[in-house]
C-alpha positions, 0 to 999 in steps of 0.5 A, a space after each residue: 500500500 502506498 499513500 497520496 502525495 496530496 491528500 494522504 489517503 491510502 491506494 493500491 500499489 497499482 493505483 495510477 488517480 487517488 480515489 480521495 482527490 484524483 491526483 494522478 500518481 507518478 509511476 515508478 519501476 518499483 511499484 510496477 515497472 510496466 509503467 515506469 516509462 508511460 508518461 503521467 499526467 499530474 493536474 496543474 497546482 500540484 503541490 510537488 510540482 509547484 515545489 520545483 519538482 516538476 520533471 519532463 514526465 508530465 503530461 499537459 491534458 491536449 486541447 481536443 481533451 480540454 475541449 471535451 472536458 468543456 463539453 461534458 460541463 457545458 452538456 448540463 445545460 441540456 437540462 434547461 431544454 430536455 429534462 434530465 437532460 442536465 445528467 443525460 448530456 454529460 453522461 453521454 459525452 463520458 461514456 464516449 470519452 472516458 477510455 480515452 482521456 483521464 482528464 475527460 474521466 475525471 471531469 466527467 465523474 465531478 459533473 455527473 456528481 454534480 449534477 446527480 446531487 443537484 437534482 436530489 436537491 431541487 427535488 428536495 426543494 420542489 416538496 419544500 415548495 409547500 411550505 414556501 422554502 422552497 421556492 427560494 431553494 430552487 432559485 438558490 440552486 438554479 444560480 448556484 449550478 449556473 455559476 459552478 458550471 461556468 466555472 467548471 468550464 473555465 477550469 476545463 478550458 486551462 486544463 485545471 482540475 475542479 471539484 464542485 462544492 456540495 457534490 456527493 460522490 456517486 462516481 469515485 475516481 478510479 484508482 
């Protein structure tokens, strides 16, 4: 067992993303020398990286894998238009893409959660409606996922990372 860098928590040796932040691990000959030479993609901000630590093994996400990231962000709008279209778009796009891009897989995971959690809360806000709470909880959420997404686009565009506030996590990063 070996433990992440980033948050501490412990993963399979073999283990190539941390199930409790997604950061991708670093491959060395000892814990499986099959992918010892494999370049691995370490998400902009990494505290070892930012530590100068940076070595050419790193792997930037390309633009079609950041445009595909955006996508599956952007494909929650769907939901304004069709309903449940906010998690039937992203889901869509990550099953397409999710072999291809662990970048797309990770974005796609935190949308899907996402979007999965605001639906339960927004049914939770539409029973609250009767009791007139409710209607200033769906306006909440409306913004909120409006402005969480738009941020989530961003992030995707600069090949960063997110993590939505609030999101429960159905989908764990594969490790």
């Amino acid at each position: 067992m070996k433990s992440c860098k980033q948050c501490g928590k412990e993963m399979a040796d073999e283990a190539r993303f941390c199930a409790g932040c997604g950061t991708a691990v670093e491959a060395t000959s000892e814990s499986n020398p099959l992918q010892a030479e494999r370049f691995v993609y370490t998400p902009p901000g990494d505290a070892q990286a930012d530590a100068g630590g940076a070595s050419a093994d790193q792997v930037k996400p390309t633009r079609e894998e950041r445009n595909m990231a955006m996508y599956v962000h952007a494909s929650t709008f769907a939901g304004l238009v069709i309903p449940f279209g906010n998690v039937i778009g992203p889901l869509i796009i990550w099953l397409m893409k999710r072999e291809e891009s662990p970048f797309v897989d990770r974005h796609g995971r935190t949308a899907l959660n996402f979007q999965i959690s605001l639906t339960i809360y927004m049914l939770i806000s539409l029973i609250l409606v009767f009791i007139f709470v409710g209607v200033l909880m769906l306006i909440g959420l409306f913004i909120f996922e409006v402005v969480m997404t738009i941020i989530a686009l961003v992030k995707a565009s600069e090949g960063k990372e997110y993590n939505y506030p609030l999101a429960i996590p159905f989908f764990k990063q594969s490790p």
